[in-house]
C-alpha positions in Angstrom: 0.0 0.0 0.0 1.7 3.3 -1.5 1.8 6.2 1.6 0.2 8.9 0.9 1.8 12.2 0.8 -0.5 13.4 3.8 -0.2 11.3 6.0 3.7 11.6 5.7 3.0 15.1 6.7 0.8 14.3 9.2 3.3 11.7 11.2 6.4 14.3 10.7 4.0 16.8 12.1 3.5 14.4 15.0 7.2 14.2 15.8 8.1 17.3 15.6 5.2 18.0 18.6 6.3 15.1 20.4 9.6 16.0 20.1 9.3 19.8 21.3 7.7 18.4 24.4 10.1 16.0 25.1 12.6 19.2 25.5 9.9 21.6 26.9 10.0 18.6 29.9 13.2 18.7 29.9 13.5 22.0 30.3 11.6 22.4 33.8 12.5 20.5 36.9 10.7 17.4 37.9 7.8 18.0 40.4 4.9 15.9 41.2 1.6 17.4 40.5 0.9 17.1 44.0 3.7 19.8 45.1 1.9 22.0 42.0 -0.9 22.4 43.6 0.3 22.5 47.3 2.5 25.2 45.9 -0.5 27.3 44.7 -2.3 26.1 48.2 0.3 27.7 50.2 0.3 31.2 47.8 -3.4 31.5 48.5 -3.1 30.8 52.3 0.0 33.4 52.3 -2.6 35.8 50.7 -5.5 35.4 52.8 -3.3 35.7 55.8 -1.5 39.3 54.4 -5.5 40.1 53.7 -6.2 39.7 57.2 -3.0 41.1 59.0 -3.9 44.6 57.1 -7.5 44.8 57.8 -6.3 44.1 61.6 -3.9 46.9 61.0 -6.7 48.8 59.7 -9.0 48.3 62.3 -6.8 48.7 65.3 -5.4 52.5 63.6 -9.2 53.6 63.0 -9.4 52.6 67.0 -6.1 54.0 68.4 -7.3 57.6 66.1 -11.1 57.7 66.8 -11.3 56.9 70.7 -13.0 53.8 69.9 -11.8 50.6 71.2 -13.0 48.0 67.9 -10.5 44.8 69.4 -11.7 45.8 72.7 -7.8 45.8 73.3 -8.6 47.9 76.2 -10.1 45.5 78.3 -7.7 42.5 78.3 -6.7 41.5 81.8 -8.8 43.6 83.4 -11.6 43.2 85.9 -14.9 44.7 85.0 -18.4 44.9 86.4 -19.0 42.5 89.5 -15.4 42.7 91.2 -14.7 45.4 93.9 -11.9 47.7 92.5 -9.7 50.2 94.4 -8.2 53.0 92.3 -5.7 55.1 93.7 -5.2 58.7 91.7 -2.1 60.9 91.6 -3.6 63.7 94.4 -3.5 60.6 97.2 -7.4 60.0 97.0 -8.4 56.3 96.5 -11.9 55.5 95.5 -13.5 51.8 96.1 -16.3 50.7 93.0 -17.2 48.9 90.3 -15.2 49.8 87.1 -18.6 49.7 84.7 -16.0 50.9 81.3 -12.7 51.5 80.6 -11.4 53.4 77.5 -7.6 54.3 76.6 -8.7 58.1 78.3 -10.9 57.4 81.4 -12.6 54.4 83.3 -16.3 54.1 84.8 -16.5 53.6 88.2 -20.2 53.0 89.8 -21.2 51.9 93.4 -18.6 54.3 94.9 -16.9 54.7 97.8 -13.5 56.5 98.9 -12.2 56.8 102.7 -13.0 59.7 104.8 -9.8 61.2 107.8 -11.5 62.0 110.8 -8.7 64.0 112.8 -9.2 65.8 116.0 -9.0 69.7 115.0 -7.0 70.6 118.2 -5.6 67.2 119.8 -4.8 67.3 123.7 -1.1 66.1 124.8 -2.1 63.0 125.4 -3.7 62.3 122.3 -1.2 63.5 119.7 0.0 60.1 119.4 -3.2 58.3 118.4 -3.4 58.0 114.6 -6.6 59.8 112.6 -9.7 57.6 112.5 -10.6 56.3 108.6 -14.4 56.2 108.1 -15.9 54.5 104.6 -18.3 57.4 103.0 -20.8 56.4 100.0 -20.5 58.9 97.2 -23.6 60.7 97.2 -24.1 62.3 100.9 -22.2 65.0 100.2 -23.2 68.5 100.1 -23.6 69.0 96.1 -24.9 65.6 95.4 -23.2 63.9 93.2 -24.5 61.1 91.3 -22.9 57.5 92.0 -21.1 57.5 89.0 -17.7 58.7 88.4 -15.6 59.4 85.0 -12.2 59.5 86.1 -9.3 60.4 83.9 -6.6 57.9 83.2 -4.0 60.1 83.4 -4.4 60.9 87.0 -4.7 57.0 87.6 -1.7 55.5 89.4 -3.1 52.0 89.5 -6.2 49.6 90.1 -6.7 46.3 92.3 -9.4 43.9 92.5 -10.5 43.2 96.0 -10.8 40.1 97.7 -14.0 39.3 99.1 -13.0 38.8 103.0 -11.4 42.0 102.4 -11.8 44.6 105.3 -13.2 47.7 102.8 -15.9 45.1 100.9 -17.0 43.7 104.3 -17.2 47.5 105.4 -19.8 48.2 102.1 -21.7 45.0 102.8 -22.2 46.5 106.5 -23.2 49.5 104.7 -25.1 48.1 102.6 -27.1 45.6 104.8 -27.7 49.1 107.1 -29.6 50.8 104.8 
């Protein structure tokens, strides 16, 4: 059977693709088509994890520049609502409360109270020894009234402590508090 001009064509054609990917093969390094695709796996996680580092960025500069705390970044650690706090301030004055809020420029206290020095004005010779008297006053009874809230000003906040329950100044509000 005489070949056909065409299909000589044809089969050289063949070759010569065969061929050029024989050395295109060659060319590149031998990996699995496993690794391929973990390869692109790993680009996509890399991405998604760059997308979420910058809106986390984003986020926590839009809070740090608007007085708004998004990551609630504020309040890790901290003690809030149910837990008998002391805060002592820079002028020496310690107040006893709940901390209700806190924000990077001022913490909420409620339920407050804050010791009271009850000195003799003229103390007799025999008396100058005796130390002043501390009294527990609820904010409130005072002569302008305040309310039993209190916005207080970080910067003028040395430092806060939780109080222990058999503490002496929470068994002093429970009295208080039973009293009423």
């Amino acid at each position: 059977m005489p070949i056909r001009k065409s299909s000589v064509d044809e089969r050289e054609k063949i070759l010569n693709l065969v061929h050029r990917a024989e050395k295109e093969e060659a060319s590149v390094p031998f990996m699995p088509a496993a690794k391929k695709r973990s390869n692109g796996f790993l680009k996509t996680l890399a991405i998604v994890a760059m997308l979420i580092l910058v809106v986390f960025i984003i986020i926590y500069g839009v809070s740090k520049y608007t007085k708004t705390d998004f990551l609630k970044l504020g309040n890790l650690g901290k003690q809030t609502g149910e837990t008998w706090q002391a805060v002592f301030l820079s002028n020496g004055q310690v107040y006893f409360g709940h901390i209700t809020k806190r924000t990077k420029e001022e913490i909420t206290l409620k339920d407050i109270y804050y010791l009271q020095v009850n000195k003799q004005i003229q103390p007799s010779e025999e008396n100058q020894d005796i130390q002043p008297e501390l009294s527990l006053v609820k904010l409130g009874n005072e002569l302008h009234g305040p309310v039993d809230e209190m916005k207080i000003n970080r910067f003028h906040i040395l430092f806060t402590e939780g109080l222990k329950d058999d503490s002496r100044v929470v068994g002093a509000i429970k009295d208080y508090n039973t009293k009423k």
